[in-house]
C-alpha positions in Angstrom: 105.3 148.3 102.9 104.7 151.9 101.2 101.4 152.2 99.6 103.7 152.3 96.5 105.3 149.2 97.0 101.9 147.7 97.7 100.4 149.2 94.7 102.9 148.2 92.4 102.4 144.4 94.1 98.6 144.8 94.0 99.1 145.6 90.0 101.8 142.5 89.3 99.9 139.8 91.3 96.4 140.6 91.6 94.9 139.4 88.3 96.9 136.1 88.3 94.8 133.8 90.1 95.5 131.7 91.9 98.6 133.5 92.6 99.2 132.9 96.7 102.6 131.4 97.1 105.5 133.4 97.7 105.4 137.2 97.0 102.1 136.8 95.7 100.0 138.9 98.4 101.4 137.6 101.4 104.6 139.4 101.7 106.7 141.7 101.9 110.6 142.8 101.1 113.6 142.0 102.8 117.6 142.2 101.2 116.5 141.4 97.4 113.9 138.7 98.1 110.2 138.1 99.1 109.6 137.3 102.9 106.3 136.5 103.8 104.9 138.9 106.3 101.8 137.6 106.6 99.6 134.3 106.8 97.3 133.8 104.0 98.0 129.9 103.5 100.4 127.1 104.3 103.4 128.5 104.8 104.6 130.6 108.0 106.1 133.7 108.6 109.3 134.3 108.1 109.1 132.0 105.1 111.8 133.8 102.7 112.7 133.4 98.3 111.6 134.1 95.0 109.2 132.6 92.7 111.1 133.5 89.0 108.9 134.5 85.7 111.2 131.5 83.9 109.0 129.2 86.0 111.2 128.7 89.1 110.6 129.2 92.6 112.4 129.1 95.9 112.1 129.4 99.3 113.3 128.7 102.7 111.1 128.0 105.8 113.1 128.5 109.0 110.2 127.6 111.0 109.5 124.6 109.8 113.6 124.0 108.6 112.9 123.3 105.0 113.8 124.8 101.7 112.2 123.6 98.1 113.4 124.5 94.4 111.1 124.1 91.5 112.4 124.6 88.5 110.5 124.3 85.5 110.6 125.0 81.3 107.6 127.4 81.2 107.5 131.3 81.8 104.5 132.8 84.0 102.7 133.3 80.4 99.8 131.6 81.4 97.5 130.6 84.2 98.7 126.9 84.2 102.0 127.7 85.7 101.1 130.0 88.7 99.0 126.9 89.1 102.2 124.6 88.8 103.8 126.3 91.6 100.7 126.7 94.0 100.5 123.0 93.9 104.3 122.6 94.3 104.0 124.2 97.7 101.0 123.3 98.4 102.7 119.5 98.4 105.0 119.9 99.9 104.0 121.5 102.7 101.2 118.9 103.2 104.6 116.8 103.2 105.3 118.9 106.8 103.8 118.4 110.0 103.5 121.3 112.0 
């Protein structure tokens, strides 16, 4: 990642707390879509999506062969729905055995 690109993702993601899932600031780019490049939390590497500012989120996990979909009514407007989608993944990976 360019020290651009990780500026620009430092500026987006680093005052939304707890913002760790997806792009947050575990990942990189890859063909239109976040790909986690590095292991911060539950998921793997490789782990590829998009978590939406409508409030949906969704990503693949090759390693582990799961995908999930959240989709919700709520923008990212406040802290409640980063939340919502931390706790989405963070179910259902507890779901997974690795």
């Amino acid at each position: 990642m360019a020290p651009a690109q990780r500026a620009g993702r430092d500026a987006m993601y680093g005052n939304i707390a707890p913002m760790t899932v997806g792009q947050g600031m575990q990942g990189g780019w890859g063909f239109g879509m976040a790909v986690r490049t590095r292991r911060g939390d539950y998921a793997p590497l490789g782990q590829f999506g998009w978590d939406g500012g409508t409030g949906t989120s969704v990503y693949a996990d090759p390693v582990h062969g799961v995908t999930g979909v959240l989709l919700t009514q709520v923008g990212v407007s406040t802290p409640d729905s980063p939340r919502l989608v931390h706790d989405f993944w963070t179910t259902l990976y507890q779901a997974v055995e690795d």
